[in-house]
C-alpha positions in Angstrom: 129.7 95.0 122.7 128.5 94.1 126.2 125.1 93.4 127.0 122.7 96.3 127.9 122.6 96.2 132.1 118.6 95.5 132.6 117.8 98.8 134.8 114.3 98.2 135.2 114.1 96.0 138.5 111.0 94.2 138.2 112.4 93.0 134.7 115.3 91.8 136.9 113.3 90.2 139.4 111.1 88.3 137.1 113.8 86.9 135.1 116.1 85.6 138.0 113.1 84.2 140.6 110.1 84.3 138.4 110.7 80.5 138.0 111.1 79.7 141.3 108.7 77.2 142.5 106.7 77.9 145.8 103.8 76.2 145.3 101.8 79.1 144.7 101.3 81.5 142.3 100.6 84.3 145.4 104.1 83.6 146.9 106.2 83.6 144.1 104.8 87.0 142.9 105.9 88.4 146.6 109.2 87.1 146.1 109.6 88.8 142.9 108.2 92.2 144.3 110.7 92.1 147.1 113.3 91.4 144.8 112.6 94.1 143.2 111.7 96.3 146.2 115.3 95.6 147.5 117.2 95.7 144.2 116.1 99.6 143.9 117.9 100.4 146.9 119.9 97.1 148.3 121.1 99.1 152.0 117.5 99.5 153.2 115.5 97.7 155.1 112.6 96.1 154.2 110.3 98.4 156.6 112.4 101.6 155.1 111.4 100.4 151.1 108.1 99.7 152.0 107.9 103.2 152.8 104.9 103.6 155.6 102.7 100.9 153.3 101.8 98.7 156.3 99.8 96.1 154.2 103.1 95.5 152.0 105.2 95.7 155.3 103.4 92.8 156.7 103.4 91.0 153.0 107.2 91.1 153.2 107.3 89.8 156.8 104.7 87.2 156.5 106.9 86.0 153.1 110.0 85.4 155.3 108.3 83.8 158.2 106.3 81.1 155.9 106.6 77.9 156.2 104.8 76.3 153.9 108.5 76.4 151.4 111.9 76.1 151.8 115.1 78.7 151.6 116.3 75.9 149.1 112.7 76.3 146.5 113.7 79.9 146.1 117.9 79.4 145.5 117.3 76.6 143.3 115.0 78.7 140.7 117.6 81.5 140.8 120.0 79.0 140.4 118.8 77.8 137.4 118.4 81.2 135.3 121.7 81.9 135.8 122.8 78.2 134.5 120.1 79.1 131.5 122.6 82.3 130.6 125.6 80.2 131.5 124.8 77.8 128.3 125.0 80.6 125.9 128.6 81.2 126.2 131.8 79.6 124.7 133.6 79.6 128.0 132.3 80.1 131.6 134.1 80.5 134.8 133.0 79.0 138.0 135.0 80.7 140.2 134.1 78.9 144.6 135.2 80.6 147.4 134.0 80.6 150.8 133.3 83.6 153.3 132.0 84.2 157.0 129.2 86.3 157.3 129.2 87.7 161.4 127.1 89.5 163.6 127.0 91.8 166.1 123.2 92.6 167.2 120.4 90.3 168.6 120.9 88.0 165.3 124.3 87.1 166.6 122.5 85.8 170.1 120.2 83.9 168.0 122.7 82.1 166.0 124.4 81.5 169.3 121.7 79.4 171.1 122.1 77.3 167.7 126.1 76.7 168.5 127.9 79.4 166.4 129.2 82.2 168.4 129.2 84.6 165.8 127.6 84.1 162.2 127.7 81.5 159.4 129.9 80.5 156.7 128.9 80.6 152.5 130.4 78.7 150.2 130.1 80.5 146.7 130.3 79.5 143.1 130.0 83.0 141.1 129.5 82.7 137.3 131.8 84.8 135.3 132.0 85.3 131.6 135.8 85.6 131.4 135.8 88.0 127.7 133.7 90.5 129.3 134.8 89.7 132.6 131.2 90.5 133.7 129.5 88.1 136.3 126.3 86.3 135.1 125.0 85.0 138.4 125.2 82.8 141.0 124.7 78.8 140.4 125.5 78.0 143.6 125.8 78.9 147.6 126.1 76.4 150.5 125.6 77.9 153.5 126.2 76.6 157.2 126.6 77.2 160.7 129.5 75.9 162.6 129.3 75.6 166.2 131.9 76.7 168.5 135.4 74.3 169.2 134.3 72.7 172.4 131.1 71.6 170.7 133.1 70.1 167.7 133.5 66.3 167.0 136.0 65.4 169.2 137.6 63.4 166.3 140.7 64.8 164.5 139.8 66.4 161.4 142.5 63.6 159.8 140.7 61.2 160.9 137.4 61.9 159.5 136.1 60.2 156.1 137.0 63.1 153.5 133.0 63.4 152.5 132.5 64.1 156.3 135.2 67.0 156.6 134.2 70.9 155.6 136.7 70.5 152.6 134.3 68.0 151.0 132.5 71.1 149.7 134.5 71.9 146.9 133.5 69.3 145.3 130.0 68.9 145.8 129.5 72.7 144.8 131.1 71.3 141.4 128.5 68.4 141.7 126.0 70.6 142.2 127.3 72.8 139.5 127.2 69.8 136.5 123.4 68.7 137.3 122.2 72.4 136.8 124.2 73.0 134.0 123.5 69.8 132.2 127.2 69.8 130.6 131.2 71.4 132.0 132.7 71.2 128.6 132.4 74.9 128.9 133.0 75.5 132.0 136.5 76.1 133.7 136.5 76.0 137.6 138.9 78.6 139.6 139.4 78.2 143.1 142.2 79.6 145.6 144.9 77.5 147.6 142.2 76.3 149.9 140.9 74.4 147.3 144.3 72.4 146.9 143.1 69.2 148.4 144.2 65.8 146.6 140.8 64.4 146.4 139.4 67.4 144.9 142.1 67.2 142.5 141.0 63.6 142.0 137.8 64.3 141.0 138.4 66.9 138.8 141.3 64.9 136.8 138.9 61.9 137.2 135.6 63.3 135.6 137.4 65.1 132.9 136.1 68.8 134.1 138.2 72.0 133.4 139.7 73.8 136.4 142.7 76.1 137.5 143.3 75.7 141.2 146.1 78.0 142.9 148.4 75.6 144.5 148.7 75.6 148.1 151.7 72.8 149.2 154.8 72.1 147.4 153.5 68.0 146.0 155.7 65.0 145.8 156.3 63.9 142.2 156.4 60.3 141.3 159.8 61.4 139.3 162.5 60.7 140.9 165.0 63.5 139.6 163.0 66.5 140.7 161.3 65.5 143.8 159.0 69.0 144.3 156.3 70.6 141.9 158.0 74.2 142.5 161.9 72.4 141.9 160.6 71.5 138.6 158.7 74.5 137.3 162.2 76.7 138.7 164.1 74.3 136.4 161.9 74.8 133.5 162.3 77.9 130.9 160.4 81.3 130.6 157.9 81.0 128.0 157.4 84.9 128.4 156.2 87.7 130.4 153.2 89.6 131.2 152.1 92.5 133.7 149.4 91.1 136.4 147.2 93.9 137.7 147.3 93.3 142.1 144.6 95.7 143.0 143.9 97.2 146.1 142.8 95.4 149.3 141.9 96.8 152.5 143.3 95.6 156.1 141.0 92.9 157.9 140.6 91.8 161.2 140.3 88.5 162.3 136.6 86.7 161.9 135.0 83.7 162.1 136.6 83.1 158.7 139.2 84.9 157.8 142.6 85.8 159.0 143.8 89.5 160.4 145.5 90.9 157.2 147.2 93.8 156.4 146.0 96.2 153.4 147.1 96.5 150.2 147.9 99.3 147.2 147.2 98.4 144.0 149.6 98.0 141.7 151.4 96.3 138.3 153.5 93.0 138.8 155.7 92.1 136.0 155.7 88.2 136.3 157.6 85.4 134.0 155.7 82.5 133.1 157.1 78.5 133.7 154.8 75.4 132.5 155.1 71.9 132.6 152.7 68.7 132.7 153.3 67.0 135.7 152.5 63.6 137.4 151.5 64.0 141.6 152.2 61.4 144.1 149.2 61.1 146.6 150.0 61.9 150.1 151.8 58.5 151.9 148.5 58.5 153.7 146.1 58.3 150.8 148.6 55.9 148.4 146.1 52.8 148.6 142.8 54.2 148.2 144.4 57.0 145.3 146.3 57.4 141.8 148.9 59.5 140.6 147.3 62.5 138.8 149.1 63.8 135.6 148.4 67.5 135.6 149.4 70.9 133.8 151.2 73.2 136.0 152.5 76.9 135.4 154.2 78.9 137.7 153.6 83.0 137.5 156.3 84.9 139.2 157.3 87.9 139.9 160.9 88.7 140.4 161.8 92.2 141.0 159.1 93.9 143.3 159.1 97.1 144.0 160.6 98.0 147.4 158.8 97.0 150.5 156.4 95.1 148.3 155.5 91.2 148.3 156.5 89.4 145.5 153.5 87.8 143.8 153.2 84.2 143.0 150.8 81.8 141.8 151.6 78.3 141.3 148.4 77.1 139.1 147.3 73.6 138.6 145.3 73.4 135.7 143.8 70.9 133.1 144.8 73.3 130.5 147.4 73.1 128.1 150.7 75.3 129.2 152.9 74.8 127.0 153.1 78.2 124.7 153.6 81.9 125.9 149.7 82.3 125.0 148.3 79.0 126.9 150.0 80.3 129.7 148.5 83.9 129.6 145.3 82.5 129.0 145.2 80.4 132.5 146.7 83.0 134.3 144.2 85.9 132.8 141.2 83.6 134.0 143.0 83.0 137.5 142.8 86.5 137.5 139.4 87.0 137.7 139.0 84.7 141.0 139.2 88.3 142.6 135.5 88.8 141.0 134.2 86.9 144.1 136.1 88.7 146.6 133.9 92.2 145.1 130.9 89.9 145.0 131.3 89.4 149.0 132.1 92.9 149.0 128.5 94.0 147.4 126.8 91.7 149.6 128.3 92.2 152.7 128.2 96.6 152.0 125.7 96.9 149.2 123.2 95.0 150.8 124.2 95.2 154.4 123.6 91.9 155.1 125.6 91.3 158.2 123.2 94.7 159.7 119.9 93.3 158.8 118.2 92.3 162.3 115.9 89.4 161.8 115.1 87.4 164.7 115.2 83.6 163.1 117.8 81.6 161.3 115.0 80.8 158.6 113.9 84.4 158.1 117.9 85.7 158.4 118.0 82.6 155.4 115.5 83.5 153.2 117.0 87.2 153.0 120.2 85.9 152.9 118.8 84.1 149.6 117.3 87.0 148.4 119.7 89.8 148.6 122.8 86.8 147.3 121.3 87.7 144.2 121.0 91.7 144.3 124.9 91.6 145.2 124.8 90.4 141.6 123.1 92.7 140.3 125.1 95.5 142.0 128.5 94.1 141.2 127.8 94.0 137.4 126.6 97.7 136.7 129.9 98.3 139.1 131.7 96.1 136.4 130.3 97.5 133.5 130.8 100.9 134.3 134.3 100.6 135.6 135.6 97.8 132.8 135.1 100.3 129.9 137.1 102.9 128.3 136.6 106.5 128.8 135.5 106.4 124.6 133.4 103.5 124.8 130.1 104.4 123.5 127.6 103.7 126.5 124.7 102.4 124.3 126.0 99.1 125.1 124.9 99.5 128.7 122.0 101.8 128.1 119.1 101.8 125.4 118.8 105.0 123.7 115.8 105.9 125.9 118.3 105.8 128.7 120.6 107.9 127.7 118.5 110.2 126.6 117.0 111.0 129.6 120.1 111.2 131.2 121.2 114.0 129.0 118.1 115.5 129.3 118.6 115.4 133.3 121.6 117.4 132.8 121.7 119.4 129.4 119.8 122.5 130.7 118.1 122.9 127.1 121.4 121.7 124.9 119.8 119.6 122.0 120.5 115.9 122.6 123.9 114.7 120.0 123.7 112.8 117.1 126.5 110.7 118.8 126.4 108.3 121.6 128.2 109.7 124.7 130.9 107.4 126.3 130.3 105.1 128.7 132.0 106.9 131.5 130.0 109.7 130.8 126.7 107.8 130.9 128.7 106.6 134.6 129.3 109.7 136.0 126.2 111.5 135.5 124.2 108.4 136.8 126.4 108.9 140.1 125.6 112.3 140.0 121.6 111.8 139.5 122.5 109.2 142.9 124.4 112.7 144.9 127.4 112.0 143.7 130.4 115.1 143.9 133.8 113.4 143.9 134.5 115.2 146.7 137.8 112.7 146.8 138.8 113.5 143.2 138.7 109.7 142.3 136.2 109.4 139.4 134.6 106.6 140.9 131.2 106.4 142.3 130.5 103.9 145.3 128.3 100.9 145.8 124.9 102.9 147.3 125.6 106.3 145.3 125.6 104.6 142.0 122.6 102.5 142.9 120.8 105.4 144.0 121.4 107.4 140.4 120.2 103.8 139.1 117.3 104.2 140.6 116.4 107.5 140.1 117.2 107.0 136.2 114.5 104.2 136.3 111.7 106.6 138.2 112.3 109.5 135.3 112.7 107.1 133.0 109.1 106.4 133.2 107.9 110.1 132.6 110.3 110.3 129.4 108.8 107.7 127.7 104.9 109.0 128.6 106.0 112.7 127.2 107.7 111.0 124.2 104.5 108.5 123.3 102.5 112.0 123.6 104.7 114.1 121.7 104.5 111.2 119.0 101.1 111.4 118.9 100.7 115.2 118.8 100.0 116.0 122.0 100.6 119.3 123.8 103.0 119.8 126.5 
C-alpha cells in the first residue's frame, strides 16, 4: 500500500528543509514557513499568500535578499532528506535530465546584463521509487546560465577537455549523487540519448554503478563480424513482447533548450524485445586515453504502428542483465518512468509558475527557484498518487481516516459516514471538487492548481473536524 501523501504543509516543510543549515535558528524557521506558505497554493505569489500581512511580506523578501547564506545551504539540506528516504528502498531510480527555464518580463533583462538572453538551464536528478512509481524527491539540481554564442569560448566544443564541456554534467550529478547517498548499490541511473556520451559511459562501467542510458549513436564494436550496436541487436532473437504506454505530449516551440516539436496522442505500442552484452570501441579520437566497455544492450521496437504514427524505439544501454523475456521487461519498465521528470518540469514550470515569478536579482530568482524545485515535488506526487491507482483502490492509503472523513462529511449532506473505505478515485475527485472542480471537459481528471486548491482546503477543515471530534469525545455540546 502506498504511503499516506503528508497533507499538512508545515509537516512537509519541516521534514524536507527543517535540516537545512543557515546558521541561524531565525532563518531556517522562515524558510520552512515559506515553504509551507507556498506549498498551500504553489501559483501565488509570495505578496498574494501573505495575504495583506506586511510584517510576513517583508519577512519573505528580506529571506530572499539575505546574504549572510547561500542558495547552495538551503538545496543541500533538502537534498539530503530526500537521500535519507532514498536508503529505505530496495531499488531507487535516479532518473537526470536537463531543462531551460526562460523569461519574458524584467527578470529576462536581468539575466541579460549577466550574458544569457533569455533564462537558465537545470540539470535535474529526480528520485523515483520504481514499484510505486511515486517520486521521493530531488537529490540533485545544477543550475546555470549560459551566455549568448558570440560571448562563447571561441574554442570548438571538440576541442575542449571533456570536464570543461556542459556534458561533463552527467557525471558529476552522479558524483554528487554517491557522496549524499553514502552507497549506488541501490540505485539505477536513467538518462535520455543526451546522456550517451562515451566517457560517461566510462565512468559508469568503471565505478561499477547501475544505469540504463537510451542510446543516442549507432557505436563501433570491437567485433569484427557485426560492425554496428543496432546490426547486432537486429540479428539477435525476440525474447518477447510487451505493450509500452507513449503518453500524451503537447507541441513546443523552440527555447533556449529545447527543440520546436510537434504534439503527441497518447497511445499503446506493441514492442518486441532484442538483448545482447556487447563490447564498444571508443571513438578513433578517444582510443589512447580510453578502453573498450563491455555493456548490456536491448533493443525495444515497435514494428507495426498505427497509421501516421512514429514507430517507437529505444535502444537501451544498461549494466543490467538482458538476457531473459523478464530482464528485459524489467529495464525497459524502469526506462519508462524517465518520463516522471518530464511531469516534474511540468509541475514546476505550471504548478509553481516559476518562469512568471518577477524577482529583480539572480540570487533572489535563485533562492525561489530552490524553494519552489521542491513544491514541484510535492505537487507531482499527490498528481501520481491520485492518478496511478485503480478506481477500487481503497484511499486510506493516501488519506488517514480523519481525512477521509471530513471529506465525506464535506459532501454527504447528513448520510452516515460507511463502514468501508471509499476508493481512491473517489477520495480524488471530491478533493478536486472541494478545489472548484466540475469536469466541465468530461475527463475525470483534475488539474495541477484545482487539485492543490481542494488540498488545501481539506487541510483548513481538517483542522475544525478534529476540534469537534476531541469535544464530542469529551462530551461536549455542539
Amino acid at each position: 500500500m502506498a504511503k499516506r501523501f503528508e497533507t499538512s504543509n508545515h509537516v512537509w516543510a519541516e521534514q524536507v528543509f527543517g535540516e537545512c543549515q543557515l546558521g541561524d535558528e531565525r532563518r531556517l524557521r522562515r524558510l520552512v514557513e515559506m515553504a509551507a506558505m507556498h506549498a498551500s497554493d504553489p501559483e501565488a505569489s509570495t505578496a498574494a499568500l501573505c495575504a495583506g500581512d506586511e510584517a510576513a511580506k517583508e519577512a519573505s523578501y528580506r529571506f530572499l535578499r539575505n546574504d549572510k547564506f547561500h542558495t547552495a545551504d538551503i538545496d543541500e539540506g533538502a537534498y539530503l532528506a530526500s537521500a535519507e528516504l532514498a536508503q529505505e528502498l530496495p531499488l531507487v531510480l535516479a532518473i537526470q535530465d536537463t531543462t531551460g527555464v526562460s523569461f519574458t518580463h524584467a527578470t529576462a533583462q536581468v539575466l541579460a546584463e549577466s550574458g544569457c538572453p533569455t533564462g537558465f538551464l537545470a540539470h535535474t536528478t529526480l528520485l523515483v521509487d520504481p514499484k510505486r512509481q511515486q517520486p521521493i524527491g530531488l537529490i540533485d539540481q545544477d543550475r546555470w546560465l549560459r551566455p549568448p554564442k558570440e560571448q562563447r569560448a571561441r574554442q570548438k566544443g571538440n576541442k575542449k577537455a571533456y570536464e570543461d564541456k556542459e556534458s561533463h554534467r552527467w557525471e558529476e550529478s552522479c558524483e554528487r549523487v554517491r557522496e549524499r547517498l553514502g552507497s549506488m548499490a541501490n540505485v539505477i541511473t536513467v538518462a535520455d540519448r543526451e546522456s550517451d556520451i562515451y566517457e560517461f559511459l566510462h565512468y559508469l562501467v568503471a565505478g561499477s554503478q547501475r544505469f540504463v542510458v537510451r542510446a543516442c549513436q549507432d557505436r563501433a564494436l570491437t567485433t569484427t563480424d557485426v560492425g554496428h550496436v543496432w546490426a547486432a541487436l537486429e540479428a539477435r532473437p525476440v525474447l518477447g513482447m510487451r505493450a509500452v504506454t507513449i503518453r500524451q505530449r503537447g507541441g513546443q516551440l523552440g527555447s533556449v533548450r529545447q527543440s520546436e516539436r510537434e504534439p503527441r496522442c497518447a497511445r499503446e505500442a506493441q514492442v518486441e524485445l532484442r538483448g545482447a552484452t556487447l563490447e564498444l570501441k571508443p571513438p578513433s579520437g578517444k582510443a589512447t586515453a580510453y578502453s573498450p566497455l563491455t555493456v548490456n544492450v536491448l533493443l525495444a521496437r515497435e514494428r507495426q504502428p498505427a497509421e501516421g504514427e512514429q514507430a517507437i524505439e529505444w535502444m537501451l544501454l544498461t549494466s543490467e542483465p538482458v538476457t531473459t523475456a523478464a530482464q528485459a521487461n524489467a529495464v525497459v519498465d524502469w526506462y519508462s518512468q524517465r518520463w516522471t521528470i518530464e511531469e516534474y518540469f511540468k509541475a514546476w514550470k505550471s504548478g509553481c509558475r516559476i518562469e512568471k515569478r518577477p524577482l529583480m536579482s539572480i540570487d533572489t530568482l535563485e533562492r525561489m527557484v530552490a524553494l519552489t524545485a521542491h513544491v514541484a515535488v510535492r505537487i507531482q506526487q499527490l498528481h501520481r498518487l491520485a492518478n496511478s491507482a485503480d478506481d477500487e483502490t481503497p484511499c486510506d492509503g493516501v488519506l488517514s481516516t480523519d481525512e477521509w472523513h471530513c471529506v465525506w462529511t464535506f459532501f454527504a449532506k447528513g448520510k452516515a459516514i460507511p463502514a468501508a473505505v471509499p476508493s481512491i478515485r473517489w477520495a480524488y475527485q471530491s478533493i478536486g471538487r472541494m478545489g472548484g472542480w466540475l469536469d466541465t471537459k468530461r475527463t475525470g481528471r483534475v488539474g495541477w492548481q484545482t487539485m492543490w486548491k481542494g488540498w488545501d482546503k481539506l487541510q483548513q477543515r481538517l483542522g475544525g473536524w478534529l476540534a469537534a471530534k476531541e469535544m464530542m469525545a469529551a462530551g461536549v455540546e455542539m
